[in-house]
Backbone bond lengths (Angstrom), bond angles and torsions (degrees), N, CA, C in turn:
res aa  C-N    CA-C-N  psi(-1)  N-CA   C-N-CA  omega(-1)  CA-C   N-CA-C  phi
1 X - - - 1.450 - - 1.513 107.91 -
2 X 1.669 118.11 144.79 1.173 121.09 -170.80 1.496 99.01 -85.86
3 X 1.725 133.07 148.16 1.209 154.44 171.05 1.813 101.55 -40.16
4 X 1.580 105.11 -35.19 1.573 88.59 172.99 1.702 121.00 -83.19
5 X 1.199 105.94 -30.66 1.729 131.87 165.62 2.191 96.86 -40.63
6 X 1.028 102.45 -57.25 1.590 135.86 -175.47 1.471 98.62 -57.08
7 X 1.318 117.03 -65.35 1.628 109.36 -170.82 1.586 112.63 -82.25
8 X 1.782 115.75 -21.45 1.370 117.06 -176.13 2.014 91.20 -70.77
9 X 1.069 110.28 -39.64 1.719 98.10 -167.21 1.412 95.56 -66.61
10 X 0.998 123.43 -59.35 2.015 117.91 -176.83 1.362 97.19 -54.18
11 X 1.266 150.00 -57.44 1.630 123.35 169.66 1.358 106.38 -43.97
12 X 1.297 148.39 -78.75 1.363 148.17 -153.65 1.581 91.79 -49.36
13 X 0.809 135.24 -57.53 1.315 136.88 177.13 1.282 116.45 -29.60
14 X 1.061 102.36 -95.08 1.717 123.19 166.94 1.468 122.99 -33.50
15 X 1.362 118.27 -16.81 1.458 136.91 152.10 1.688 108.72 -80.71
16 X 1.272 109.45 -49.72 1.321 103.54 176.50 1.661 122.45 -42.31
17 X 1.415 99.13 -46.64 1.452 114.56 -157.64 1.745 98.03 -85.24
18 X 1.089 116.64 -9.00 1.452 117.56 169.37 1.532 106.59 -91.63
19 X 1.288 122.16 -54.32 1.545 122.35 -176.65 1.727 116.04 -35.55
20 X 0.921 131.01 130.35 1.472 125.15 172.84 1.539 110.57 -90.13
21 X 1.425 111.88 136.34 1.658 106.01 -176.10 1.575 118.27 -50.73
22 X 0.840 92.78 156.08 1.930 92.20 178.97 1.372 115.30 -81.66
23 X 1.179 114.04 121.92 1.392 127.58 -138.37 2.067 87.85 -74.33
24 X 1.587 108.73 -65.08 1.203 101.20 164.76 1.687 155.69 5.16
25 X 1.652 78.76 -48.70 2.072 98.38 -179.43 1.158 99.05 -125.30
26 X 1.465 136.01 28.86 1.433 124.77 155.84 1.041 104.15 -71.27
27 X 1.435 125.78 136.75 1.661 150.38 170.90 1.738 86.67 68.48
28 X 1.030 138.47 61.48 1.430 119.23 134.39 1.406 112.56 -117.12
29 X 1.378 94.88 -176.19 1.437 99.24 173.51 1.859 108.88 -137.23
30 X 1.391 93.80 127.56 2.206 82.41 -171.68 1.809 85.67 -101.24
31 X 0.997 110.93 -178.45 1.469 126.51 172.90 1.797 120.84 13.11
32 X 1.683 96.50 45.29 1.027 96.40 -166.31 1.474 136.75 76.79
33 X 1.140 105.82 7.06 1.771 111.04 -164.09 1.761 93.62 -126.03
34 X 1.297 115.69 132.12 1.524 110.30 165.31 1.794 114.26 -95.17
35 X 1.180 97.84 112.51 1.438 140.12 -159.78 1.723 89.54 -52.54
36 X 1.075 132.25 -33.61 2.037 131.75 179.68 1.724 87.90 -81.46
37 X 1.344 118.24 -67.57 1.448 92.52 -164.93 1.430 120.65 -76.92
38 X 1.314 116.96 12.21 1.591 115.56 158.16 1.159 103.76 -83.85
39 X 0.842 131.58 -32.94 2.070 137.72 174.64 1.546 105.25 -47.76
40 X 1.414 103.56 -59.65 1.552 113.68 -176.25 1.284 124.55 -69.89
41 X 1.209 127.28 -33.87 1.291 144.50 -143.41 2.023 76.58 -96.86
42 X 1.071 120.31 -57.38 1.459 125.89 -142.09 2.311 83.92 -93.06
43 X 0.992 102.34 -24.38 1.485 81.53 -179.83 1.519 113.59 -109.17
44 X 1.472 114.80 3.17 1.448 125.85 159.23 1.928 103.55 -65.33
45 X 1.329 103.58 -61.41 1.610 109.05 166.84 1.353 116.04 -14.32
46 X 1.439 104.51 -71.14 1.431 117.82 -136.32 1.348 87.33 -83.45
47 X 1.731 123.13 -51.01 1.427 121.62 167.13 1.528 108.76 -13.89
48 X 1.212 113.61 -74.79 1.404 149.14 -159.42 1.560 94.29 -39.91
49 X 1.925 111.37 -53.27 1.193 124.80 -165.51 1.186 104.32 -58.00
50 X 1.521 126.04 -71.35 1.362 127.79 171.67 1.089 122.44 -4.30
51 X 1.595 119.73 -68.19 1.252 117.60 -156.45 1.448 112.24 -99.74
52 X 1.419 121.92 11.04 1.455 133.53 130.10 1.567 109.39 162.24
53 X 1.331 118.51 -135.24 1.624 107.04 -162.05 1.503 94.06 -88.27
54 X 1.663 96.94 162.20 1.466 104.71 -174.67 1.581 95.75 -103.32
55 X 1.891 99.52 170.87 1.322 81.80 -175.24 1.544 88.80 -101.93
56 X 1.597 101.05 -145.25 1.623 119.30 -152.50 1.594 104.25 -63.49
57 X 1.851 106.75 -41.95 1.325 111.52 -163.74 1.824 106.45 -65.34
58 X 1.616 115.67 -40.18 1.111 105.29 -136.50 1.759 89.84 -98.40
59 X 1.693 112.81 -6.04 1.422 97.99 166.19 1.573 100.21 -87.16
60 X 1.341 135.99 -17.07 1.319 115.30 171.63 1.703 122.01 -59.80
61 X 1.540 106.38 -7.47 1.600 107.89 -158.49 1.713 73.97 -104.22
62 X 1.135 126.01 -50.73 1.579 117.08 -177.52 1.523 129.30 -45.30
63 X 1.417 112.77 -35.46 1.416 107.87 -167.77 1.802 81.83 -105.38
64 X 1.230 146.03 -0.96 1.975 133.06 152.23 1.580 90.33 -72.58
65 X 1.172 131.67 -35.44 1.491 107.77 -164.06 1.774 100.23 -91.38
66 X 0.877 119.10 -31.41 1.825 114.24 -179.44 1.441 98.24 -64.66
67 X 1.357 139.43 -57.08 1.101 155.27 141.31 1.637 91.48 -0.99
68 X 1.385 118.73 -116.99 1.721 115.26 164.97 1.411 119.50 -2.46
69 X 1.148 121.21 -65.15 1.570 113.18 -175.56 1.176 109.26 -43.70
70 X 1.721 115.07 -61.80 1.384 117.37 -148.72 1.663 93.82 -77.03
71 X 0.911 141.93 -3.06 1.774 142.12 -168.78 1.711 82.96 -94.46
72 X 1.516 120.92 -55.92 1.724 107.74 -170.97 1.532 119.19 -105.98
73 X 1.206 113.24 16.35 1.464 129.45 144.44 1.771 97.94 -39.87
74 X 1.016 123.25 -109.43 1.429 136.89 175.40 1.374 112.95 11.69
75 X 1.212 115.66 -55.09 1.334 130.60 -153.10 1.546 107.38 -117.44
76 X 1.311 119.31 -7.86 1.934 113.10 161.45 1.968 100.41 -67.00
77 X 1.053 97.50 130.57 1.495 104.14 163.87 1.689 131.46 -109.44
78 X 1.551 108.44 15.97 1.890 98.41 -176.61 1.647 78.79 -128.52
79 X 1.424 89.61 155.02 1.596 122.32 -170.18 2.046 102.35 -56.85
80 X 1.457 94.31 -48.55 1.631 88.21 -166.31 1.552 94.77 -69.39
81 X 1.280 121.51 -43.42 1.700 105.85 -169.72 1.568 122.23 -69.23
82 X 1.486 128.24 -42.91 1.459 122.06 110.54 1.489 110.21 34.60
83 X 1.584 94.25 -105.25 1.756 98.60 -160.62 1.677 101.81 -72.15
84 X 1.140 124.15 -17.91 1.040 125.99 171.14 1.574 117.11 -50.70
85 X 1.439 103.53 -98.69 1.040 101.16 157.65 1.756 151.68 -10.05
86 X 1.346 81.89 -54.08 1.472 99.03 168.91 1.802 114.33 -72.10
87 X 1.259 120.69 -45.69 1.335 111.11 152.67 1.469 124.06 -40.03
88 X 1.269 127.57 -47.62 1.234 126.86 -161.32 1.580 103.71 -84.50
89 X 1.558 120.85 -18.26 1.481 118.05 144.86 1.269 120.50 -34.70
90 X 1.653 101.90 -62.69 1.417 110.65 -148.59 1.807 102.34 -66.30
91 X 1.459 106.62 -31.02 1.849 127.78 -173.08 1.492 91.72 -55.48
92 X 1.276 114.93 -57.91 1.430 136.73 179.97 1.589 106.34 -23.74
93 X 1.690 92.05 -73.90 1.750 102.90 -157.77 1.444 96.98 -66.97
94 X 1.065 117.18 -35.46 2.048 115.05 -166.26 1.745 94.21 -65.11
95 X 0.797 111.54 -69.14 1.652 129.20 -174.74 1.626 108.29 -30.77
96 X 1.770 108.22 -24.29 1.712 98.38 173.96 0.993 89.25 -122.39
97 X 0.942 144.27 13.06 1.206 157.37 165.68 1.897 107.81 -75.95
98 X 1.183 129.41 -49.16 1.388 152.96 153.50 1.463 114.54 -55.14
99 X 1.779 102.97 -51.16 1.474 89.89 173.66 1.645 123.56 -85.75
100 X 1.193 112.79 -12.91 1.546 117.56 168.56 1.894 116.82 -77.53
101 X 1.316 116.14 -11.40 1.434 118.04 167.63 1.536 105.07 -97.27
102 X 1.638 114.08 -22.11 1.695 107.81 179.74 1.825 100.99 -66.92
103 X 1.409 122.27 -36.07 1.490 144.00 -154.01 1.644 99.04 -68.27
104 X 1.206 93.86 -30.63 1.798 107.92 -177.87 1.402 139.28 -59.73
């Protein structure tokens, strides 16, 4: 991953960790998926990413959970969960994105 690839995920981050969950989709579940542990699961990852390459398990849990997003992307309907969400895509894709150039 390029150094700008590198600093856009530590911003998304650092926005992440300020955003408050959307109060709305706490404890649901859209398309089958419960919407907190896709939160967790996908920003434990990226945590993970930061502080250098992940190993085998936790990019296997990364590309089922990016996978997840984009299936209940579709179907969140309020603006903050939305951009939420949709950030935690974007955390998503960079993050194997990082670990597939660390793999190299």
């Amino acid at each position: 991953m390029s150094e700008p690839e590198l600093d856009l995920l530590s911003r998304l981050w650092e926005e992440h960790m300020r955003a408050p969950f959307p109060p709305h989709i706490r404890g649901r579940e859209i398309e089958g998926e419960d919407m907190v542990l896709l939160d967790a699961d996908i920003a434990g990852c990226v945590s993970s990413s930061l502080s250098g390459p992940l190993d085998e398990k936790r990019r296997r849990t990364l590309l089922s959970c990016l996978a997840a997003v984009e299936k209940v992307l579709p179907s969140v309907d309020e603006d903050g969960a939305v951009e939420y969400y949709r950030r935690l895509r974007e955390m998503a894709a960079l993050a194997v994105e990082l670990g597939n150039a660390n793999a190299r």
